[in-house]
N, C-alpha and C positions, 0 to 999 in steps of 0.2 A: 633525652634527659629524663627519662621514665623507666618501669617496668609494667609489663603484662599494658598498661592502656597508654596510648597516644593520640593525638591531634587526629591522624589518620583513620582511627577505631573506629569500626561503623554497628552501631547499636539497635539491637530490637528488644522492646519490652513485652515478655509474658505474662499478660493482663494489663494491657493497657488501656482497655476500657475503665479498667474498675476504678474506683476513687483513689486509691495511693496510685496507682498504675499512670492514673492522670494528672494527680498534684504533684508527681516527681520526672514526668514526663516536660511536664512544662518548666520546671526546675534544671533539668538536665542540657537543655535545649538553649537556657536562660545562659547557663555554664559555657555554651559552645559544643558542647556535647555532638557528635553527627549521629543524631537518631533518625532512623531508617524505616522504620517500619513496627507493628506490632504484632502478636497473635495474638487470639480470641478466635476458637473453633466457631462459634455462636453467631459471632458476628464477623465470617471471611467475607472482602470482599467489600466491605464497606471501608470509610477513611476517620481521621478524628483531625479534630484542625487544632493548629497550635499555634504558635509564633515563633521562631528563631530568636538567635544573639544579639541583630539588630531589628529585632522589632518587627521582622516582615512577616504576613502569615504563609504557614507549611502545611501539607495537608498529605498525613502520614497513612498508609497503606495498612488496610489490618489483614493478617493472612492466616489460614485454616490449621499451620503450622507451623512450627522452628523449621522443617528441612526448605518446605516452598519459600519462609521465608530467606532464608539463603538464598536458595535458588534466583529468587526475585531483586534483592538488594545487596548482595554479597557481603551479609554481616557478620562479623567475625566475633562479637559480643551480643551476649544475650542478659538480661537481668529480668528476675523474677517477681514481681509483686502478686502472687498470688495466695487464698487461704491457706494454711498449717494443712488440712487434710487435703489438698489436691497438688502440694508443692511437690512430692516426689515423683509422681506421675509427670509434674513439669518437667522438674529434674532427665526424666530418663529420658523424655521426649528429646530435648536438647543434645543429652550424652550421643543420642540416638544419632541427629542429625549435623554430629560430630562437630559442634560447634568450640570452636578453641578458648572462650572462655566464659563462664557462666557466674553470674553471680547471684547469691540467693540471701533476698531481704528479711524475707518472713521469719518473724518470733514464733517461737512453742509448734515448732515442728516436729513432732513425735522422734526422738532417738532414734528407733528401729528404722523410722522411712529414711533418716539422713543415711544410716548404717548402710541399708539396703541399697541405695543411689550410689554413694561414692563406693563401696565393693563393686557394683555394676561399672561405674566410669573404668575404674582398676580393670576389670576384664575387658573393657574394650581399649588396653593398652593404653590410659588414661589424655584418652587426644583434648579433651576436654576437661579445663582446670574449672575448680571450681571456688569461690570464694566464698562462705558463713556455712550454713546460714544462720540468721540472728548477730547479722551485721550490717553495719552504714554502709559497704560496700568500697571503693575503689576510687580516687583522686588520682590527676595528673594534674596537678595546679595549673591555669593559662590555656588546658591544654583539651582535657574531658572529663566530665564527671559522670561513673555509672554508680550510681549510691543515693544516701541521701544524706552526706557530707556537704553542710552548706556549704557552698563555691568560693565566697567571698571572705573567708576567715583571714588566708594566707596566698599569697604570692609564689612565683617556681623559685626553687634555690637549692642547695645541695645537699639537705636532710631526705633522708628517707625515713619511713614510721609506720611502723608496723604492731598494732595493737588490738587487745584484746576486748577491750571495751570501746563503747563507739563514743560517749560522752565524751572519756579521757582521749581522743584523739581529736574532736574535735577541740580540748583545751588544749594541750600538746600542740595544737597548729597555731590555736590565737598568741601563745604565750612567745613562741621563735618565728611571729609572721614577721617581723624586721629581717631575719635571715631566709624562708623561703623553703618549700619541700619538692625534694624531684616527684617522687609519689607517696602517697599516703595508704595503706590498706586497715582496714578493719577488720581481723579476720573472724571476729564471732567468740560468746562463751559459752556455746555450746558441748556438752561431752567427744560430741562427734563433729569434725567441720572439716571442711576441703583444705584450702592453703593453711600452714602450719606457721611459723614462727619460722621455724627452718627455710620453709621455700622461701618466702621473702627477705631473709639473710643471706640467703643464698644467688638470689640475684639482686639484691642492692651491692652485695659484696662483687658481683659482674659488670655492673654497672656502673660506665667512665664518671659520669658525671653525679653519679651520688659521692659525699668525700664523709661523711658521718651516717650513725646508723641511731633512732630511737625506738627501743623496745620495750613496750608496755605490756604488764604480763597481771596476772589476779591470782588470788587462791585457789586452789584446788587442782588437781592433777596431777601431772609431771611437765609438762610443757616446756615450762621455762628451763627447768634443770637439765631438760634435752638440749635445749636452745643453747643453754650455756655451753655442752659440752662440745656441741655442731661451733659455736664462736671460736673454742680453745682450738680446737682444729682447723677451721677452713678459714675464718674471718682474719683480715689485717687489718679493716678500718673501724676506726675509734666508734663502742659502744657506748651508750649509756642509757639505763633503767630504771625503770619506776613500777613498783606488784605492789597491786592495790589488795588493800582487807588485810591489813596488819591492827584491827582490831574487831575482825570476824570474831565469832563467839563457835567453839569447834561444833561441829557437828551440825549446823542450820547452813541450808543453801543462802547464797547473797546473791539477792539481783539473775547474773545467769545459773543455768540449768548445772555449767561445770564448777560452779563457783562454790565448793563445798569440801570443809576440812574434816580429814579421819585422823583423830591421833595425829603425828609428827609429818604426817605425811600428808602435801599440798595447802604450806602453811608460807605463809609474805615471807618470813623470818627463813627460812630453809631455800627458799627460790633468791632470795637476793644473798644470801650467805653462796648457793650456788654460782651464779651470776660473777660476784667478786671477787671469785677464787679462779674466774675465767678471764678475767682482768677489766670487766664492764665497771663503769662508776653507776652508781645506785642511789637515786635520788631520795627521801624520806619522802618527798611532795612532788607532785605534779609540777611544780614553781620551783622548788631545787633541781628537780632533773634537768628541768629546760635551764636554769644556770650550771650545771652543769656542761652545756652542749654550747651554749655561749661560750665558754671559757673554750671548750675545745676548737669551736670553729675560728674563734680569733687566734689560735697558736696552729693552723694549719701556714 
């Protein structure tokens, strides 16, 4: 009852020593998360102690790389807490060691590096998904958390939510916790970012046990208006939407790096005009959407 992450998921953090590396480590773990191990070149070979779901202490492995650590714990998730100037070098690292899925936390990642990584992942046949970066990162409610999506908002249930801001996802979860999310993604506001709107439509729409989809979209780009056209074609389960900054001021970035209107184009009013011409309902408010998805879930 998920996508990309399950129960099963075995997770290593890229910088785990460091201070987020450790205060989301211990959060992840809190979650039920199976975390495995870390890197930190600097420090291979030594361990960092933690505590488990139930309280008990765990005493995680740190290793010299993403491939050794595969090799050593057979982790098939990786996430990122490391600085904006050394996150692409992570990046490739991981691509490298062909890890199946990679999530990347860090804010104000220079464009060019993110550009630079995911063109790289693309030539290695993209065996490695990648989700942000300048995102909370990935939920499986009940199940795993690789993000910094508090755990405790919502319960598993049959929403899936795939959004562009990290805030509004985690409102988007407190508002429908009575009904429950199969998985939640964040995929980042950055210009450039791995998972799309699309991928994750594209397998919640795969996916038995998702039965509704919530798409949370912002100004600027074209995103949404793809997303919509990807819905009008391949989607059959009931959308509904919320595109934040329908009172952006044109021309000034909001908040994220993509969040910036030219003239007519990558404006709230144009993405949900989009959106509803693809037959999605389109909330005004974070609180209408999710009434919105009430009404739809009670008439499945």
């Amino acid at each position: 009852m998920s996508i990309f992450l399950n129960k099963d998921s075995k997770v290593i953090v890229q910088g785990i020593t460091g201070g987020e590396g450790t205060k989301h480590t211990a959060l992840m773990l809190k979650a039920g998360t199976q975390v495995v191990g870390g890197v930190n070149a600097r420090k291979a070979g030594t361990t960092v102690l933690h505590r488990d779901a139930d309280g008990n202490p765990v005493e995680l492995p740190v290793f010299a790389s993403v491939a050794e650590a595969i090799e050593k714990t057979g982790a098939d998730v990786s996430i990122a807490f490391v600085p904006p100037a050394f996150t692409k070098d992570a990046m490739v690292e991981a691509i490298d060691a062909e890890i199946p899925l990679l999530v990347v936390i860090t804010e104000g990642v220079p464009v060019g590096d993110t550009a630079e990584a995911w063109a790289y992942a693309q030539s290695k046949g993209n065996t490695t998904r990648i989700i942000g970066p300048n995102c909370p990162g990935i939920i499986t409610p009940g199940e795993s958390l690789v993000g910094i999506t508090p755990a405790n908002i919502t319960g598993k249930g049959p929403i899936g939510l795939v959004s562009k801001s990290g805030t509004l996802t985690y409102q988007m979860m407190y508002e429908l916790r009575e009904i429950g999310f199969s998985t939640a993604i964040g995929i980042g506001g950055d210009p450039v970012i791995g998972t799309t709107h699309i991928d994750a439509l594209a397998a919640f729409e795969a996916d038995p046990e998702t039965k509704a989809i919530v798409m949370i979209g912002e100004i600027g780009g074209d995103a949404e208006e793809r997303a919509a056209d990807f819905i009008k074609a391949n989607v059959t389960k009931p959308v509904v939407g919320y595109v934040a900054g329908f009172t952006a001021p044109e021309g000034k970035t909001m908040g994220h790096a993509g969040a910036i209107v030219s003239g007519s184009a990558g404006t709230a009013q144009a993405k949900k005009e989009a959106l509803e011409a693809a037959g999605v309902k389109v909330g005004k408010t974070p609180s209408e959407t999710a009434e919105l998805m009430r009404g739809i879930i009670s008439g499945l």
